[in-house]
C-alpha positions in Angstrom: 1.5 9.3 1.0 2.7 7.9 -1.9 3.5 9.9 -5.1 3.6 7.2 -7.3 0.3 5.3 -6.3 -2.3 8.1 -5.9 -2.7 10.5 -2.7 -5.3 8.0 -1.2 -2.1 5.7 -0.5 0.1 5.8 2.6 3.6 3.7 2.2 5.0 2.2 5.7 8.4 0.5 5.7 9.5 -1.5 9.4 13.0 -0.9 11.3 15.3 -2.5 9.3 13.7 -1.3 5.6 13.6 2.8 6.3 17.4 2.9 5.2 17.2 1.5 1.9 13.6 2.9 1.5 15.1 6.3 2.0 18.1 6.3 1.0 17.3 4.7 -2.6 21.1 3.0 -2.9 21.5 -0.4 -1.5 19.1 -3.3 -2.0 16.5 -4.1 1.2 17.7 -6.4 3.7 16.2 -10.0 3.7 13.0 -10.1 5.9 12.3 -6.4 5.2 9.1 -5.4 4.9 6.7 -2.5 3.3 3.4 -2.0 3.6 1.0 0.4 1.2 -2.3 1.1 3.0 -5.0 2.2 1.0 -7.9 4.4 2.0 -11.2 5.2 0.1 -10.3 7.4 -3.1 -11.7 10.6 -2.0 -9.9 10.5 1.3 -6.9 12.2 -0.1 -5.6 13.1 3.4 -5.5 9.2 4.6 -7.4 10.0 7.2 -10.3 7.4 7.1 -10.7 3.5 7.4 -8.1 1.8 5.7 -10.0 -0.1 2.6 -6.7 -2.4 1.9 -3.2 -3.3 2.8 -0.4 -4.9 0.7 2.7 -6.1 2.1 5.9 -6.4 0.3 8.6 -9.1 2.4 12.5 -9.8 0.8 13.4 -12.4 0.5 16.9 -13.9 -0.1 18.4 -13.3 -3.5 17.1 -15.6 -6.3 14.4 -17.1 -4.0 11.6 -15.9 -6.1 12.8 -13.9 -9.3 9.6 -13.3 -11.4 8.4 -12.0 -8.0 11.2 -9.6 -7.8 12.6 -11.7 -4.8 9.9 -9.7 -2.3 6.8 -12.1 -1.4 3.7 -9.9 -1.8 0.0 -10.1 0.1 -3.3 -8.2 -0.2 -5.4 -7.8 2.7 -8.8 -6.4 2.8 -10.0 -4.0 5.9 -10.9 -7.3 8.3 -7.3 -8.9 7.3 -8.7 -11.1 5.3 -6.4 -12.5 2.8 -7.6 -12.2 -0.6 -4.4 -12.2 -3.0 -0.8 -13.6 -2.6 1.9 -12.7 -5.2 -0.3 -10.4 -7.5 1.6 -10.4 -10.8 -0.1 -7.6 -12.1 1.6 -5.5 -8.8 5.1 -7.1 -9.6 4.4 -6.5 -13.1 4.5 -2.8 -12.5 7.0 -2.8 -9.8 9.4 -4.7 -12.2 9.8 -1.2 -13.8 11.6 0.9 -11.1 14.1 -1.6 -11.5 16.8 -3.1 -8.6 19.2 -1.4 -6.2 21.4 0.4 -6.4 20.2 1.7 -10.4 16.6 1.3 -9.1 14.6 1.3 -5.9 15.0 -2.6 -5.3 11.0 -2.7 -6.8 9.6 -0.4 -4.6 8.7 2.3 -6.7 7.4 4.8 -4.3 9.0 8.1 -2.9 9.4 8.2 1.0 
């Protein structure tokens, strides 16, 4: 689950992200990716459909800058692609701020 989101949000990071996901010191290797599944807001236990995903990829350093240097897409439950690059995700990722004073614009626990 993910602390920072709400409890109706599970957090997934592939093979080469769980070190700097966990870890919380060194910035994510290019090509890593996280993924926040979302579930209806009264399944607390994220046990149900999932409603939505949203992928977080690196990207090398000062490809994309505004967008953090991750590229970023919504999915809804058929994976149907319905927003790339949502600024208003970035916007609040921007605050947990980069590796190794931040958590590279992740945001969430482990």
């Amino acid at each position: 689950m993910s602390i920072d989101h709400a409890p109706w949000i599970r957090v997934l990071a592939s093979p080469e992200a769980v070190d700097a996901y966990t870890g919380r010191t060194a910035a994510f290797p290019v090509g890593a990716i996280v993924l926040k599944e979302e579930f209806d807001q009264r399944d607390t236990t994220c046990s149900g459909p999932i409603m939505f995903r949203t992928a977080m990829r690196k990207l090398d350093a000062g490809t994309s800058p505004d967008m953090l240097d991750w590229e970023w897409q919504k999915v809804d439950a058929d994976l149907n692609e319905f927003e790339s690059d949502p600024i208003t995700c970035v916007a609040c990722h921007t605050v947990c701020g980069r590796a190794p004073a931040g958590y590279d614009g992740t945001c969430t626990d482990p």
